[in-house]
PAMARLUM-504636 format. One record per residue (C-alpha): x, y, z. Coordinates in Angstrom, 1 decimal, padded with zeros to 4 digits. Last residue first. Layout:
BEGIN
{{X, Y, Z}},
...
// end
This chain:
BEGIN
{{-039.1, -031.3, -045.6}},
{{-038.5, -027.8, -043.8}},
{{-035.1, -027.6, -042.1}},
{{-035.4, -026.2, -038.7}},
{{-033.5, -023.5, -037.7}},
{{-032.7, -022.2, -034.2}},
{{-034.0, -019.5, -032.1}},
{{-032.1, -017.4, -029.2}},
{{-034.1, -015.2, -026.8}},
{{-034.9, -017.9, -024.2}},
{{-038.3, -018.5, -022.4}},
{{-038.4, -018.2, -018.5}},
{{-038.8, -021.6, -016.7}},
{{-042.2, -021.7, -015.2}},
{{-043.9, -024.5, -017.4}},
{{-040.6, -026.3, -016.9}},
{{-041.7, -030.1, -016.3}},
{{-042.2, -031.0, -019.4}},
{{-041.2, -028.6, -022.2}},
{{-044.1, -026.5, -023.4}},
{{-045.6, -026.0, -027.1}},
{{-046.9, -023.0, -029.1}},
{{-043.8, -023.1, -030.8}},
{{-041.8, -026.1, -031.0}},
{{-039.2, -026.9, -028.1}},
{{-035.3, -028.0, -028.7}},
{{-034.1, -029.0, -025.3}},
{{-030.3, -028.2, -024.2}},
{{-030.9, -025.0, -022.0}},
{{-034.5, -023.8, -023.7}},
{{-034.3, -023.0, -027.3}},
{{-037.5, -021.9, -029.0}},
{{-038.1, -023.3, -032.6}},
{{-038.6, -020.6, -035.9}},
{{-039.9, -021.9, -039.0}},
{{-042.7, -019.6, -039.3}},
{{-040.2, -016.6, -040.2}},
{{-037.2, -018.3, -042.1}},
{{-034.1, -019.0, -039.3}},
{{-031.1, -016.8, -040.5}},
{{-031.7, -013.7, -038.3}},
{{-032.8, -015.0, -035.4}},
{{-029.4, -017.4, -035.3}},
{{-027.3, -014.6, -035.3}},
{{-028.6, -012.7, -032.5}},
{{-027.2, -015.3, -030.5}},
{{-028.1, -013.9, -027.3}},
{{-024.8, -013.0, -024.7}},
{{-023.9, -015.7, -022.2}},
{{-020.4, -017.0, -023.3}},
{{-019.2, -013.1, -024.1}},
{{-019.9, -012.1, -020.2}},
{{-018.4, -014.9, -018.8}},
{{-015.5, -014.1, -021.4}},
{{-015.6, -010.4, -019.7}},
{{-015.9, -011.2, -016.5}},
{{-012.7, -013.9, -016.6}},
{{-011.0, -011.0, -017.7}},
{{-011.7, -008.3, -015.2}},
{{-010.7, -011.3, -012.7}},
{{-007.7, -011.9, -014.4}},
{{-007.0, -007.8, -014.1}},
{{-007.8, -008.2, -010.4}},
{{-011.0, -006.9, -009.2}},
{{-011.1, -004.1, -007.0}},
{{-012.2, -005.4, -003.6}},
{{-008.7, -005.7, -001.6}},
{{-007.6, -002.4, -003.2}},
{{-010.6, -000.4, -001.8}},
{{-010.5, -001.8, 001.5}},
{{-006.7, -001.6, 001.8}},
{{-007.3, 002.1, 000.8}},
{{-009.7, 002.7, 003.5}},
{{-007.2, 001.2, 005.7}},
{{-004.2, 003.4, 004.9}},
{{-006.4, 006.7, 004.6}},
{{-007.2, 006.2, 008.2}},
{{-003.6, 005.5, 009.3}},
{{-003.3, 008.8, 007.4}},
{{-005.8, 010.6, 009.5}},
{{-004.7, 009.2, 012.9}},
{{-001.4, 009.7, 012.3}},
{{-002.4, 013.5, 011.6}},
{{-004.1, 013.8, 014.8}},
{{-001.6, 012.2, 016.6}},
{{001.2, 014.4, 015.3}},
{{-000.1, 017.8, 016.0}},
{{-001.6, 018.6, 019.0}},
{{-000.8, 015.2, 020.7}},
{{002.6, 015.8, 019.6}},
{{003.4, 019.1, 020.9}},
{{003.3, 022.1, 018.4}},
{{005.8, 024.2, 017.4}},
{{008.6, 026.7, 019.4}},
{{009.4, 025.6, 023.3}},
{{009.0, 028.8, 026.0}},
{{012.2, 029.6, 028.0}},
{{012.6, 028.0, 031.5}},
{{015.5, 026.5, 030.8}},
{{018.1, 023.6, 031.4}},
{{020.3, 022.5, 028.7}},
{{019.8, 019.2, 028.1}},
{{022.6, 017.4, 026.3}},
{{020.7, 014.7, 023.8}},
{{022.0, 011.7, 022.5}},
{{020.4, 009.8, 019.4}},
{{022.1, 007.0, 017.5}},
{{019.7, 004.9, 019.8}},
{{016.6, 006.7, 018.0}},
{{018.2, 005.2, 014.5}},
{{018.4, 001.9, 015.7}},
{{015.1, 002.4, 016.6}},
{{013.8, 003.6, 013.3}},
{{015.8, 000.6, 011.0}},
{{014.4, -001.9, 013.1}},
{{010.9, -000.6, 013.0}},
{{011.2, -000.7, 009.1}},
{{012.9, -004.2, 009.1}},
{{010.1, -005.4, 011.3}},
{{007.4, -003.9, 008.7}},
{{009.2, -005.2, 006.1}},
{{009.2, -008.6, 008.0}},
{{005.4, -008.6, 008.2}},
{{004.7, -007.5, 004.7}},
{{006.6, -010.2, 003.2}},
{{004.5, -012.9, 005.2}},
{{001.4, -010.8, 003.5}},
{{002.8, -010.6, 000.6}},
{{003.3, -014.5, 000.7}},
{{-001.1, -014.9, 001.6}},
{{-001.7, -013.1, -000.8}},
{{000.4, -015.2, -003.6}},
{{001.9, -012.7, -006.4}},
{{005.8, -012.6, -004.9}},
{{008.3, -012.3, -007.2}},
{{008.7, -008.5, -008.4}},
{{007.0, -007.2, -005.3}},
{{008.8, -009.3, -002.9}},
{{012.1, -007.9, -004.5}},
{{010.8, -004.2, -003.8}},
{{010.2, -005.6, -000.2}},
{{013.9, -006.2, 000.1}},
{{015.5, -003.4, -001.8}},
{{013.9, -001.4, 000.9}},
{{014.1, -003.6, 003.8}},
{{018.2, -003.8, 002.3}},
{{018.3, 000.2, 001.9}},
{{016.6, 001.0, 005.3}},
{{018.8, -001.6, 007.5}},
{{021.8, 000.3, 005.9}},
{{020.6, 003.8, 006.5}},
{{020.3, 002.4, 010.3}},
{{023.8, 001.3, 010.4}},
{{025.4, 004.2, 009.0}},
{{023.2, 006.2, 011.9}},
{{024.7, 003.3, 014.5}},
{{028.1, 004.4, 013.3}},
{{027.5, 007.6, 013.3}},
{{026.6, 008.6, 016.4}},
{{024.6, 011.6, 016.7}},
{{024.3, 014.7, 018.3}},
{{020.8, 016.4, 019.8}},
{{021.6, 019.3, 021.7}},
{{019.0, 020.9, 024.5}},
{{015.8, 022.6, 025.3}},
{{014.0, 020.9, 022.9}},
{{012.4, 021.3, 019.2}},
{{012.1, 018.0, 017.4}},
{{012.1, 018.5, 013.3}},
{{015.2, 017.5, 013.0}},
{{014.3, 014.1, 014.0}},
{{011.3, 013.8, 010.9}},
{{014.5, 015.3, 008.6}},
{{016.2, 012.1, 009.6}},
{{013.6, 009.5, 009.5}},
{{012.4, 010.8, 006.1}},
{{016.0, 011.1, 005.2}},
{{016.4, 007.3, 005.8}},
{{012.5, 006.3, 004.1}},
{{014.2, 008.1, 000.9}},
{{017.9, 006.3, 001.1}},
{{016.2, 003.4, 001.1}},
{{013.8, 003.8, -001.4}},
{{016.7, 005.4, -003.8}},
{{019.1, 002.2, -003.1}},
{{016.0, 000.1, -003.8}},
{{014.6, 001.2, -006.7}},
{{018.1, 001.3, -007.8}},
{{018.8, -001.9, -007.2}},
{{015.7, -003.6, -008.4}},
{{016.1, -001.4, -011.9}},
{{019.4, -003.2, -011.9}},
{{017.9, -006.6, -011.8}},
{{014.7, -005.8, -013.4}},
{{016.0, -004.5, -016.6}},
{{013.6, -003.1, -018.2}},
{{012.7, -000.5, -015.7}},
{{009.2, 000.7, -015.4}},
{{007.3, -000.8, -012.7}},
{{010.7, -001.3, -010.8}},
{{012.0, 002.5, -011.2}},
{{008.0, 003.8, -010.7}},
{{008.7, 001.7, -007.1}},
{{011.7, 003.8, -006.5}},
{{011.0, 007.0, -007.5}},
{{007.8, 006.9, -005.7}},
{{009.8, 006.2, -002.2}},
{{011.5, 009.3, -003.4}},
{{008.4, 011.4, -003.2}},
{{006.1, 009.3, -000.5}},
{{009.1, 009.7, 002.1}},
{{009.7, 013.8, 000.9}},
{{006.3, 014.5, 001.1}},
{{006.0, 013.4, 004.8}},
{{009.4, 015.1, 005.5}},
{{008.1, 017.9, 004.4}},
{{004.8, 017.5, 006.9}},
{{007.3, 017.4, 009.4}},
{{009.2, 020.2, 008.0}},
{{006.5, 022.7, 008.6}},
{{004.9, 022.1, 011.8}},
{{008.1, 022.3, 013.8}},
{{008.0, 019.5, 016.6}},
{{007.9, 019.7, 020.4}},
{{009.3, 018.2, 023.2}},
{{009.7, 019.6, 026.6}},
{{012.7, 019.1, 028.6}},
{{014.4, 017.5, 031.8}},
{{014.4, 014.0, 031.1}},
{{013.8, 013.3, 027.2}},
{{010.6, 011.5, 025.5}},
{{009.6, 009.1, 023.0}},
{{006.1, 007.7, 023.5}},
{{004.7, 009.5, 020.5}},
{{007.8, 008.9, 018.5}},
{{006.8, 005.8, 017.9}},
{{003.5, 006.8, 016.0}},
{{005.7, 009.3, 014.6}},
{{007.9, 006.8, 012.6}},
{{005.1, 004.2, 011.9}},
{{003.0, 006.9, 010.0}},
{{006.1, 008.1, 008.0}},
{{006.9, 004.4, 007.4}},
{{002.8, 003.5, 006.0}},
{{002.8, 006.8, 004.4}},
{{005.7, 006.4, 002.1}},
{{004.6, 002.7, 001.8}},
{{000.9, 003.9, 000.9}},
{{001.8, 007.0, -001.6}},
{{004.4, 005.1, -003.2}},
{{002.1, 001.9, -003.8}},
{{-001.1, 004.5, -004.9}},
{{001.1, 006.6, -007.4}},
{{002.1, 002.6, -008.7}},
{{-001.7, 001.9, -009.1}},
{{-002.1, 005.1, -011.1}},
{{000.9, 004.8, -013.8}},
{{-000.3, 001.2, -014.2}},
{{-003.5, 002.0, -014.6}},
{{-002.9, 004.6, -017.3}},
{{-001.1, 002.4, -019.7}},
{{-000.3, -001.4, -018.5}},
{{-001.5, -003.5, -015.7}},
{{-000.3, -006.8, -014.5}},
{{002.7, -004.8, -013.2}},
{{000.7, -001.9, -011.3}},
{{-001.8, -004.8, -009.5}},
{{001.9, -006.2, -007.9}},
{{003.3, -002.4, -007.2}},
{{-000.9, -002.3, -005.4}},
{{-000.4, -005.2, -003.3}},
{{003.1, -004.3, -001.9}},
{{002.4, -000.7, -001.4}},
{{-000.9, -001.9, 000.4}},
{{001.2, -004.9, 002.6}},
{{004.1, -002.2, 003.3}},
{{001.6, 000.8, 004.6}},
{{-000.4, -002.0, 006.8}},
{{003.1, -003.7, 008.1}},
{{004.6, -000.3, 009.0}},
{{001.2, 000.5, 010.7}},
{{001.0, -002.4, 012.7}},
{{005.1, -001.6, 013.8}},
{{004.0, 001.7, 015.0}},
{{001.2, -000.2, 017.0}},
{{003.2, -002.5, 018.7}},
{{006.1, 000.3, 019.6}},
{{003.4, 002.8, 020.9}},
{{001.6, 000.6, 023.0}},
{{004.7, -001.5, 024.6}},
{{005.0, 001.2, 027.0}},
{{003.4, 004.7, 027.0}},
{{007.0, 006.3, 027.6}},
{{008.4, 003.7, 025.1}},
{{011.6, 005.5, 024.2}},
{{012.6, 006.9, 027.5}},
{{015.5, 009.2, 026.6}},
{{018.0, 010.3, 030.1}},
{{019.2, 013.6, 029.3}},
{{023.1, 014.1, 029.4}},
// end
């Protein structure tokens, strides 16, 4: 039985794995909020966004840990194709669960579901992300713990989907982020203690790529893509924002109106709340730009 180190770089790995979990649930959080003030188009795109964030956010965290995992005795590597499949597949059904709640009528069964399908997504992401390691050895399983971990992903699931629904205050997500982000890393390591591997000694040469040749670089590039996106998100206006603009904009547009009605000669310059007759100046704003609107006089 091989001896598994799952922190071979120490507490690096496991702290940053769990920063990314919270960055990837805080976006998808934020942007499922954005998609249920929104209707149309901009719903459909801010939800994309959530799924594409939280499904990267978890796959990011998984193989950010799995950077310091490593087995007595053999080599590691990972096949090239189904870890970038099991990418897909996390932002793919996590999408089916967040469209679920930005869609569903019902909230309280369209919560479950969401959930149940979110869960059961970030699971087989974990899953087909393990059965993607290539080693000189068998890698079993014990159920109970693997039944365990499915469990922790369905409630962190269901959990941050409820967060979404109820929770508008930044400063809220943010506390909601930080436990889905625990419940995420909770749900990978319990998973990684499900794990036993029989080495079976060998000098033969190791299909796929090693982790630094393959996984790193891609963490890096969608931990990347994560904070961009927080920067985008975090300075797009709201759409109470978009409408306090617009009525700002409303209460300071000319009264073209009033040009129109007042009889040519008869015309008197408005400046903030002083009425001013042509050809004269107000006291004490000989600077002060003129105004555009005009108001009536009556003539005796």
């Amino acid at each position: 039985m091989g001896h598994l180190d799952h922190a071979a770089f120490g507490w690096l790995t496991p702290v940053l794995s769990y920063a990314m979990a919270c960055i990837g649930a805080a976006l998808g959080l934020r942007c499922t909020v954005r998609a249920l003030d929104a209707t149309g188009r901009s719903r459909r795109n801010w939800l994309l966004t959530a799924a594409s964030a939280i499904g990267t956010g978890i796959w990011t965290m998984h193989f950010v840990a799995m950077l310091g995992f490593g087995v007595t005795g053999t080599d590691i590597r990972y096949n090239v194709p189904l870890t970038i499949l099991s990418l897909l597949i996390a932002m793919a059904v996590v999408g089916v669960g967040v469209f679920a709640v930005g869609y569903g009528r019902e909230r309280g069964r369209s919560l479950l579901i969401g959930g149940l399908t979110t869960g059961i997504g970030v699971a087989s992401m974990h899953y087909m992300g393990m059965a993607a390691l290539r080693l000189h050895g068998q890698v079993t399983y014990d159920p109970m713990l693997v039944g365990l971990s499915v469990a922790i992903a369905v409630v962190a699931a269901t959990a941050a989907l409820w967060a979404a629904l109820n929770i508008h205050a930044p400063v809220a997500v943010a506390l909601a982020s930080l436990v889905m982000g625990a419940a995420v890393s909770s749900m990978h390591y319990t998973g990684m203690f499900a794990v036993e591997v029989e080495v079976v000694p060998s000098t033969a040469g190791l299909p796929g790529a090693t982790a630094m040749q393959f996984i790193f670089p891609l963490a890096v590039g969608l931990g990347s893509y994560l904070f961009i996106t927080s920067a985008f998100v975090a300075l797009s206006p709201t759409a109470k924002e978009r409408a306090a603009y617009a009525s700002a904009e409303r209460i300071t547009e000319p009264d073209e109106r009033a040009v129109d009605v007042a009889p040519p000669g008869f015309r008197t310059q408005v400046r903030g709340d002083d009425i001013v007759e042509p050809g004269t100046a107000r006291p004490g704003a000989a600077d002060a730009p003129p105004s555009y609107a005009y108001r009536a006089r009556t003539v005796d």
